[in-house]
KOLFILUM-801029 format. One record per residue (C-alpha): residue number from 0; residue in one letter; x, z, y. Coordinates in pm, 1 decimal. Layout:
BEGIN
+-----+--------+----------+----------+----------+
: num : residu :        x :        z :        y :
+-----+--------+----------+----------+----------+
: NUM :      A :        X :        Z :        Y :
...
+-----+--------+----------+----------+----------+
% end
This chain:
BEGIN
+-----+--------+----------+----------+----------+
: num : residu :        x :        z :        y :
+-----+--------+----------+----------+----------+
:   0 :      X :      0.0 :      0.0 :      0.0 :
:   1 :      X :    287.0 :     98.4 :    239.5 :
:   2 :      X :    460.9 :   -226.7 :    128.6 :
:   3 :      X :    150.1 :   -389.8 :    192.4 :
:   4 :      X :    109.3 :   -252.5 :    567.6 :
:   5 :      X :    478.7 :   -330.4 :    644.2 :
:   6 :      X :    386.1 :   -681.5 :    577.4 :
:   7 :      X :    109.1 :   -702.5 :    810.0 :
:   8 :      X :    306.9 :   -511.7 :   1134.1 :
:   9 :      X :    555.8 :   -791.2 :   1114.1 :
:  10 :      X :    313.9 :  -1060.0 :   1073.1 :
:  11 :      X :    165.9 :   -936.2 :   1378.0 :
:  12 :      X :    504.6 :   -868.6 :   1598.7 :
:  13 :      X :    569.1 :  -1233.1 :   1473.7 :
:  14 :      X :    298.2 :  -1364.5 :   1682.0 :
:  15 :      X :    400.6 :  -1456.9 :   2045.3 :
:  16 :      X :     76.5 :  -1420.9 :   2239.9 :
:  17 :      X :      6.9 :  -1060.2 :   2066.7 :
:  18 :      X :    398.0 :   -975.0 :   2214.4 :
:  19 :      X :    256.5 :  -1118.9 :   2549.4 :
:  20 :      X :    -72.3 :  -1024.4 :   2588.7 :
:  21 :      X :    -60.0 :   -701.8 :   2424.5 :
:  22 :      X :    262.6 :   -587.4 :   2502.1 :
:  23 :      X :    386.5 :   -739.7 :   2783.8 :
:  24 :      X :     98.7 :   -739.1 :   2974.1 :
:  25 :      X :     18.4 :   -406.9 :   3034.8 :
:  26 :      X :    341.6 :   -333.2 :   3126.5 :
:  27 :      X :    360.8 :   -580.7 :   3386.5 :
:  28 :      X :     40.9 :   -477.7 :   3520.9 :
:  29 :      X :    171.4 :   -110.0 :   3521.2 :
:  30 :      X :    445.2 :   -232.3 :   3745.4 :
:  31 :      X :    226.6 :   -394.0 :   3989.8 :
:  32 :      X :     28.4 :   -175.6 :   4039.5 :
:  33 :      X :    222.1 :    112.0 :   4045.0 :
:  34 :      X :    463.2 :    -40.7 :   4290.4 :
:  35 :      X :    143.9 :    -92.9 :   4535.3 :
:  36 :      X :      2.4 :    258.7 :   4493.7 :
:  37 :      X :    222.6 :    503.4 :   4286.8 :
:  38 :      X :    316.2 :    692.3 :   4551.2 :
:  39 :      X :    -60.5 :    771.4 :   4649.9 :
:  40 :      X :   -215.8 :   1069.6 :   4460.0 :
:  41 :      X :   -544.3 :   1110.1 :   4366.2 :
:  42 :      X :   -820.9 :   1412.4 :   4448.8 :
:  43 :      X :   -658.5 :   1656.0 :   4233.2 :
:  44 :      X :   -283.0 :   1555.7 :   4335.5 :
:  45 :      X :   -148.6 :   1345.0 :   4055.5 :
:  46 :      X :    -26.1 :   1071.1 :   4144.2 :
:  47 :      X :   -115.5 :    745.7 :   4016.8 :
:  48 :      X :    177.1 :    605.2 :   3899.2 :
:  49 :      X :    119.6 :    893.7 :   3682.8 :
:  50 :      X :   -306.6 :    765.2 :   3612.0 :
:  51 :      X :   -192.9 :    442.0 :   3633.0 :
:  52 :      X :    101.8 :    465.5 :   3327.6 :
:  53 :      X :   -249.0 :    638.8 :   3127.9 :
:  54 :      X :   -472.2 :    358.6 :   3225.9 :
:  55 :      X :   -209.4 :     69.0 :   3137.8 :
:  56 :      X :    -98.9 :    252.9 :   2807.0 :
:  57 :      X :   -478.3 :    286.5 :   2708.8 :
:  58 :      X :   -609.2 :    -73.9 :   2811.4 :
:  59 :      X :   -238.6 :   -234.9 :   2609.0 :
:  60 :      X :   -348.1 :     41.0 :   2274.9 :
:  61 :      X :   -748.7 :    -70.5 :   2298.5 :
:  62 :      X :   -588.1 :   -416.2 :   2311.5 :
:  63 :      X :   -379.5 :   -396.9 :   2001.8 :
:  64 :      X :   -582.2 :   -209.3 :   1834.3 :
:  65 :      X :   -794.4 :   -453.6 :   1828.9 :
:  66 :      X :   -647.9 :   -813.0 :   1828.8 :
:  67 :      X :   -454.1 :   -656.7 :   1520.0 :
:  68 :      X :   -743.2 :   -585.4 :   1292.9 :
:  69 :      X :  -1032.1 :   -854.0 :   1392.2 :
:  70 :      X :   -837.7 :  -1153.1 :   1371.3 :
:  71 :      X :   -637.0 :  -1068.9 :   1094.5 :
:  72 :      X :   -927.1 :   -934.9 :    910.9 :
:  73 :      X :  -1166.3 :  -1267.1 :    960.7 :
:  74 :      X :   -897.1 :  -1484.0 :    868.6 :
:  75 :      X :   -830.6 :  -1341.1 :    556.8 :
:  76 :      X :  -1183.5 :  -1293.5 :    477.2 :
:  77 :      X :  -1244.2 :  -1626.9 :    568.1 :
:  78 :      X :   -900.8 :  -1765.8 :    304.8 :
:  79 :      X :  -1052.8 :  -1568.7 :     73.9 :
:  80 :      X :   -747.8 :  -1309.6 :     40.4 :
:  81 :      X :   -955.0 :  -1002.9 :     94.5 :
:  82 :      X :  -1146.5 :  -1179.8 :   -235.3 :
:  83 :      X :   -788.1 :  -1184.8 :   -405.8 :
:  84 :      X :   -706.4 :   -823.2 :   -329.8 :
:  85 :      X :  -1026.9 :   -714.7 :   -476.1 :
:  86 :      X :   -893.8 :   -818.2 :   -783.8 :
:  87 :      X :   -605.9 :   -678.9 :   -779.5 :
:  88 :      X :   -526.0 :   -293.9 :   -882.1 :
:  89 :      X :   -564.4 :   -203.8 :   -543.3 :
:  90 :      X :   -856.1 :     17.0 :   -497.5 :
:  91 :      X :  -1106.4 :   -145.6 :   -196.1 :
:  92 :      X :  -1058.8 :    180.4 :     62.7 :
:  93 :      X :   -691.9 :    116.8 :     16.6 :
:  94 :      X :   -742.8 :   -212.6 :    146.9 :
:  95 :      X :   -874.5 :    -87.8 :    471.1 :
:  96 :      X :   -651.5 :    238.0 :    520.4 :
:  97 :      X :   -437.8 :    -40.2 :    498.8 :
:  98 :      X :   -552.9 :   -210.1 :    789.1 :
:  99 :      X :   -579.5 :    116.3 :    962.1 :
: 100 :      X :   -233.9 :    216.2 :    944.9 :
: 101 :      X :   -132.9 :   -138.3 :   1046.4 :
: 102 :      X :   -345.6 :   -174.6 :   1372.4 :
: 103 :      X :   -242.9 :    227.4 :   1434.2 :
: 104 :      X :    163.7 :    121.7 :   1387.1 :
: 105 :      X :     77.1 :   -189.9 :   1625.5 :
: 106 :      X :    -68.8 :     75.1 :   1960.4 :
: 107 :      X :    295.5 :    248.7 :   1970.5 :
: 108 :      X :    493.2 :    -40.7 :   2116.9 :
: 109 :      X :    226.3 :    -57.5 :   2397.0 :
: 110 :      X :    209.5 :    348.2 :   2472.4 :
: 111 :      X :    569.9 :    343.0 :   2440.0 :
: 112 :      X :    695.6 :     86.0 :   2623.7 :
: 113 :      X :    413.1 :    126.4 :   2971.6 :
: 114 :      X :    582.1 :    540.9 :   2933.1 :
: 115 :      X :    921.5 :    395.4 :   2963.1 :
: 116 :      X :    859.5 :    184.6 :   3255.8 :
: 117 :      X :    664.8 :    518.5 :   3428.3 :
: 118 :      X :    957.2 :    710.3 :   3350.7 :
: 119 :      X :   1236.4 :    422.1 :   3465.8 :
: 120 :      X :   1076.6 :    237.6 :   3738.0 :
: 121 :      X :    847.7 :    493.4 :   3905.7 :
: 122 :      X :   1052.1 :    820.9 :   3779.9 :
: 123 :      X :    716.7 :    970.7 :   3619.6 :
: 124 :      X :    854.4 :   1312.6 :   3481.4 :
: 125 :      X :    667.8 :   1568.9 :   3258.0 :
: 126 :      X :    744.8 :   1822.6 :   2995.8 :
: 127 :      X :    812.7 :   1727.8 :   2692.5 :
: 128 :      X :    491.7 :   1924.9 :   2512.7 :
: 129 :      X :    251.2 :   1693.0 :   2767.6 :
: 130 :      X :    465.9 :   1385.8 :   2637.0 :
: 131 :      X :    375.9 :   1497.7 :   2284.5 :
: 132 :      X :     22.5 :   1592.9 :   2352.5 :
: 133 :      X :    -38.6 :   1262.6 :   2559.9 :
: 134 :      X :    143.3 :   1015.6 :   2276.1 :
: 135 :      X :    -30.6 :   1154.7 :   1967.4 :
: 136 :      X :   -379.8 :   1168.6 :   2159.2 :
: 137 :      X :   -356.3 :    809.9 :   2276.7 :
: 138 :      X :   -239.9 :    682.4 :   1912.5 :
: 139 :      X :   -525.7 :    859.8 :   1774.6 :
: 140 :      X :   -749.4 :    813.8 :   1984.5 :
: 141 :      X :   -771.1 :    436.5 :   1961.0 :
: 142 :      X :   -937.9 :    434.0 :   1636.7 :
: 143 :      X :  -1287.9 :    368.4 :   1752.4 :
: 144 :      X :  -1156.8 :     36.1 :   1835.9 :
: 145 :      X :   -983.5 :    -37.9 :   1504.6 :
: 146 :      X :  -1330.0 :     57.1 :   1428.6 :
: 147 :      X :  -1513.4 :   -239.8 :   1600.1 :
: 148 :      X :  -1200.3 :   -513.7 :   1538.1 :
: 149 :      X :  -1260.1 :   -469.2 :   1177.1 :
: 150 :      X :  -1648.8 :   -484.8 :   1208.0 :
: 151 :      X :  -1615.7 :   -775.2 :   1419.9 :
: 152 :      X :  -1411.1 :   -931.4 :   1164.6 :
: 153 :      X :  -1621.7 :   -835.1 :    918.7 :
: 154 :      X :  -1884.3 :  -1087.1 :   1050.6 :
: 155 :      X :  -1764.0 :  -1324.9 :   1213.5 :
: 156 :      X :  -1523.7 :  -1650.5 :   1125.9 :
: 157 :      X :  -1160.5 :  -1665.8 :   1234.2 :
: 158 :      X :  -1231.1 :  -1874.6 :   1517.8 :
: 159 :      X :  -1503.1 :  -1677.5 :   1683.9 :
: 160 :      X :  -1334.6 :  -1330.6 :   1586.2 :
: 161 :      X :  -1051.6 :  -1372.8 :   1864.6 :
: 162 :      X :  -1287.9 :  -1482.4 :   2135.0 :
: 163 :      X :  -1537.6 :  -1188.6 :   2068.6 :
: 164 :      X :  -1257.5 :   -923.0 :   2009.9 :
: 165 :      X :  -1141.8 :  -1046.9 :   2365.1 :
: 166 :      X :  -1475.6 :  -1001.0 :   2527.6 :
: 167 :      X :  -1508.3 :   -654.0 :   2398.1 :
: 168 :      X :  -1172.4 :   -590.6 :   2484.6 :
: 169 :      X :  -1204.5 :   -721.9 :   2839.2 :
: 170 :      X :  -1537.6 :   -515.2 :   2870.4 :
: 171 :      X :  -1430.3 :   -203.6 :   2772.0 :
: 172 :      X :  -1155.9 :   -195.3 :   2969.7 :
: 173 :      X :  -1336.8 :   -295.8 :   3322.4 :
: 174 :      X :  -1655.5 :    -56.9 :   3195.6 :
: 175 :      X :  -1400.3 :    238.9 :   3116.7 :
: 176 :      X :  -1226.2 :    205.4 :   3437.9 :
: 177 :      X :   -863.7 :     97.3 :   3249.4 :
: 178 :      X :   -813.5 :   -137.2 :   3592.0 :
: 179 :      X :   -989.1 :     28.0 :   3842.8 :
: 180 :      X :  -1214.2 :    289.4 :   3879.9 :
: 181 :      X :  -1573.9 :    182.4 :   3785.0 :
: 182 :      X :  -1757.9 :    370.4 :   4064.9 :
: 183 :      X :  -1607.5 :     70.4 :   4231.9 :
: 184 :      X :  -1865.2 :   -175.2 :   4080.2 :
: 185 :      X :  -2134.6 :     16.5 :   4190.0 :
: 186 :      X :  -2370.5 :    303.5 :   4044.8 :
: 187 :      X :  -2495.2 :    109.3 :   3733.4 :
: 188 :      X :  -2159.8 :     15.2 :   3571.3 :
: 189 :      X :  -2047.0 :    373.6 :   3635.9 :
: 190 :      X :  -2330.6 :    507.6 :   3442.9 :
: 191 :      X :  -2254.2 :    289.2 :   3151.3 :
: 192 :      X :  -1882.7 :    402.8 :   3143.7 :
: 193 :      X :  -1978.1 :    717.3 :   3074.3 :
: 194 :      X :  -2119.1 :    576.4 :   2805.8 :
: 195 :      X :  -1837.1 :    424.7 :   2636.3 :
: 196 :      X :  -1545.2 :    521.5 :   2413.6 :
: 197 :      X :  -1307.9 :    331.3 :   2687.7 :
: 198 :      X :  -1398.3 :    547.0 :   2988.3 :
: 199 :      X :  -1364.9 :    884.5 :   2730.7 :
: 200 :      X :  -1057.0 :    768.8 :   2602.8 :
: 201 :      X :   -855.6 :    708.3 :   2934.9 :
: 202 :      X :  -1009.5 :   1052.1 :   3014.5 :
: 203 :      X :   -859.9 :   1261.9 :   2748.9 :
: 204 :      X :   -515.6 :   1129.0 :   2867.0 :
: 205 :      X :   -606.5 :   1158.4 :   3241.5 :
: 206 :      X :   -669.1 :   1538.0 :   3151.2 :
: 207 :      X :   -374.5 :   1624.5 :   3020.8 :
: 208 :      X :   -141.3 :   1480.1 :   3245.3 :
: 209 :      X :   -329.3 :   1632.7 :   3511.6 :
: 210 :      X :   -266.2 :   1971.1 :   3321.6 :
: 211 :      X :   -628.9 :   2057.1 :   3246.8 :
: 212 :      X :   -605.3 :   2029.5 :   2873.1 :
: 213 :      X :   -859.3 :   1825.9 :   2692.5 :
: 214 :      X :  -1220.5 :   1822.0 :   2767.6 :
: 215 :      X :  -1412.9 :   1855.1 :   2481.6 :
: 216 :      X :  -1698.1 :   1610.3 :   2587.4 :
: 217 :      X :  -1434.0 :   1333.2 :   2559.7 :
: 218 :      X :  -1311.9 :   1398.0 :   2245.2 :
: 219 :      X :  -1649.7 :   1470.9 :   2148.2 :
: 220 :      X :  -1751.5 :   1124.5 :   2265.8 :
: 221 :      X :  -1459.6 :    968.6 :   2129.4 :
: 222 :      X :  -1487.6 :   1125.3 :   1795.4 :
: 223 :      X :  -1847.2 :   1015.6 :   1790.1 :
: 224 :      X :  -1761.4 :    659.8 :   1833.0 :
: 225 :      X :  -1478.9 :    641.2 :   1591.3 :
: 226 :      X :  -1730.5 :    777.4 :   1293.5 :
: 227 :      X :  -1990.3 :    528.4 :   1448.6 :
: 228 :      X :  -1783.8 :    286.3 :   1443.6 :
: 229 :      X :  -1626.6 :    346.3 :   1143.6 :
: 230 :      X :  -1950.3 :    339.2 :    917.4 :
: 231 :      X :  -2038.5 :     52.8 :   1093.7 :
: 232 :      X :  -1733.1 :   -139.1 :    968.2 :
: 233 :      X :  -1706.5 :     -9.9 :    608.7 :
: 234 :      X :  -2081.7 :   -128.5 :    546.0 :
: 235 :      X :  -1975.7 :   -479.8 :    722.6 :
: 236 :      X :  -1704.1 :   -475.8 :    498.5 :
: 237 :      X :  -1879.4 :   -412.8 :    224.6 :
: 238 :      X :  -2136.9 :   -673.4 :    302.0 :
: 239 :      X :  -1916.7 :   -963.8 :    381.8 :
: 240 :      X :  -1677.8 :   -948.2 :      8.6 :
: 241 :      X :  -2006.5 :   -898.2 :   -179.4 :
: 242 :      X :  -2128.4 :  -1204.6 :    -35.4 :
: 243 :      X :  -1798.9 :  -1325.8 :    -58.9 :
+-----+--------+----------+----------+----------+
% end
């Protein structure tokens, strides 16, 4: 199984447009952006090249996260692989804890990599317990969107799996406020962001470097979307090999 996920991270870091539009990407738009305001600080005196290396990190994980499990799913479901792996001695959860471990080894280049440019180009500093706290609870916290790339390529072809995974990525990320704070679009859109994993997600991380701990409604809310989520996907999988 480990062998197995191996496999599919270096398929994936293969692939030039994930390395650019995954990787690369939030990182450059951290250092826009945090060369235009970083030295500002928000309400409660963080700055936001601070909220802004939280924002970039979470919008480049939600990315991966998902790019690496819908495509890759619907095009193997689609080849009939998933339909060879059945058959082999691998049991069918392994097959998606599989996947899971993939997508999660696929978020670390983007959390690491928009960190080092906080820390490098806009000297972010904080203690090495908020570092921990703040890496393991953005890696974790992305798996409500595993969640959806697998359910979306659980039902859809190959082709249509990278368009939709992009819309839902694009969404989340302007609903949850990844670019700019939703309030900005008006009353309605900020009511749905409360309403979505996205907005909850940025939050946790937005907590703690702000040094109020987690809120529990966020990872209440985020929890709640990753078991969603998550029995939404299993029953999709489930669904597409039998009528595979």
């Amino acid at each position: 199984m480990l062998y197995y996920a191996k496999t599919e991270a270096l398929r994936m870091l293969r692939n030039r447009r994930y390395i650019f539009f995954v990787v690369a990407f939030p990182v450059l738009l951290y250092l826009i952006n945090a060369n235009i305001y970083g030295n500002q600080t928000n309400p409660g005196g963080v700055s936001y090249s601070v909220i802004l290396m939280v924002s970039m990190a979470a919008y480049g994980a939600l990315a991966s996260s998902m790019m690496s499990s819908a495509v890759p799913w619907a095009t193997e479901r689609q080849s009939g692989w998933l339909r060879q792996l059945q058959i082999t001695p691998l049991p069918s959860w392994a097959i998606i804890v599989t996947k899971l471990i993939t997508a999660l080894v696929l978020v670390l280049p983007s959390l690491v990599l928009v960190s080092l440019a906080a820390v490098l180009q806009q000297g972010v500093s904080l203690s090495l317990g908020t570092w921990a706290e703040l890496l393991l609870v953005m890696w974790l916290g992305v798996l409500p969107f595993v969640a959806l790339g697998l359910a979306i390529g659980s039902v859809l072809s190959a082709d249509a799996a990278q368009p939709a995974a992009m819309i839902c990525m694009f969404a989340l990320a302007i609903a949850g406020g990844l670019w700019f704070p939703p309030e900005v679009l008006g009353d309605t859109l900020s009511t749905v962001a409360d309403f979505t994993p996205s907005f909850h997600y940025a939050r946790l991380g937005q907590s703690l470097v702000a040094g109020h701990g987690l809120d529990m409604t966020d990872v209440l809310v985020v929890a709640g979307w990753a078991v969603a989520l998550g029995g939404a996907a299993v029953h999709l999988y489930r669904r597409a090999t039998v009528r595979a």
